[in-house]
Each structure stands twice: as structure tokens, then as C-alpha cells.
C-alpha positions in Angstrom: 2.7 -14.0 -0.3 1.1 -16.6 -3.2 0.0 -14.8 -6.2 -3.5 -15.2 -5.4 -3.2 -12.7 -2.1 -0.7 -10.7 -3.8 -3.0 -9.8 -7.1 -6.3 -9.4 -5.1 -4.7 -6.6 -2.8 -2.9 -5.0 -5.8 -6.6 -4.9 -7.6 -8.1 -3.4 -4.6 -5.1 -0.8 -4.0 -5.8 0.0 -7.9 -9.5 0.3 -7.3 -9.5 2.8 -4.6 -6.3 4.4 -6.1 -8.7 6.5 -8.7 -6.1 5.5 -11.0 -3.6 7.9 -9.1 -1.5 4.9 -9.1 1.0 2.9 -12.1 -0.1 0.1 -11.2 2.7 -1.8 -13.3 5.0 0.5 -10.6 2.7 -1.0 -7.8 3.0 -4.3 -8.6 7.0 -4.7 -9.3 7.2 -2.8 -6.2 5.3 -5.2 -4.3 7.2 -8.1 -6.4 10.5 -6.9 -4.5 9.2 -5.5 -1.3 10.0 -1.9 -2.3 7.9 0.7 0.0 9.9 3.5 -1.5 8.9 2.8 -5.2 5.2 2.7 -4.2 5.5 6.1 -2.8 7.3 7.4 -5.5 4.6 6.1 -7.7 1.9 8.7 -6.0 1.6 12.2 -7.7 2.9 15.1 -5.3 -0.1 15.9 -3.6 -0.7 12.0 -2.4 2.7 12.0 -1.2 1.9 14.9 0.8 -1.1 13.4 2.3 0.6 10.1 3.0 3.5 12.0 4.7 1.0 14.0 7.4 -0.6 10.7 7.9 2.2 9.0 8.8 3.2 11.9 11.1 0.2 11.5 12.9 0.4 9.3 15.7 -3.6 8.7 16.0 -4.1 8.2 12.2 -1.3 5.7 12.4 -3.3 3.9 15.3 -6.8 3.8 13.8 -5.2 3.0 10.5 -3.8 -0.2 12.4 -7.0 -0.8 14.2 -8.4 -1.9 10.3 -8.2 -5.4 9.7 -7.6 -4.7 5.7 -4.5 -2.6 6.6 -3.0 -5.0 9.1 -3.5 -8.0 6.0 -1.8 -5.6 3.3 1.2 -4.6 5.6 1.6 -8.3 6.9 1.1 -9.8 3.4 3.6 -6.6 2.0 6.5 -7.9 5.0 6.8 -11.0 3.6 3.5 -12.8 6.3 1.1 -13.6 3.7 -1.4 -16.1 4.2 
């Protein structure tokens, strides 16, 4: 992922965050491709929300039906543009 890609998504993760997120965390988590470390960046209760999404099977799909989600993930796995 080039800088460019990589700094516009972190703005707009920080952005919609509500400033729930270190975004200093964020980014050096993004930097080495460290899912884990961006999790454990989110306060207990976002964690908790994140965790019942991702145990939902439909969330999961209409989360993937979102072209902004399918960028971030691909451009997070190493695809970016």
C-alpha cells in the first residue's frame, strides 16, 4: 500500500473513530500489518461490539458487500492500489 492510500484510510478510520482510537497505535499497526494491535487499541466496549460483529455471519456479509470495506481490508493484506 503507497503512503498516499495508506494515510487517506487511516484519516478516515480516525474520523469516524470519534477519537475512540490512538491513532499513533492505528497507524504503526497498519505500518506492520498487525490486526491484533488495532483491536487492542479500541476501549472495552468497541471490542465488544467488534467481537458480536464478527460473530455474525450476516453483518460479516453486508459488511463485505461495502466497497470502502473491501478497499481497507485489501489495501490492510498487503493489495493496495
Amino acid at each position: 500500500m503507497d503512503n498516499f492510500d495508506k494515510n487517506k484510510i487511516l484519516e478516515e478510520i480516525g474520523k469516524n473513530s470519534g477519537g475512540k482510537i490512538d491513532m499513533k497505535a492505528l497507524s504503526q499497526a497498519a505500518e506492520k500489518k498487525d490486526a491484533k494491535a488495532i483491536i487492542n487499541s479500541l476501549n472495552e466496549e468497541d471490542k465488544e461490539k467488534l467481537k458480536r460483529v464478527l460473530n455474525d455471519k450476516e453483518a460479516i456479509k453486508n459488511l463485505l458487500k461495502n466497497p470502502k470495506i473491501t478497499d481497507i481490508i485489501g489495501n490492510f493484506m498487503g493489495g493496495g492500489k
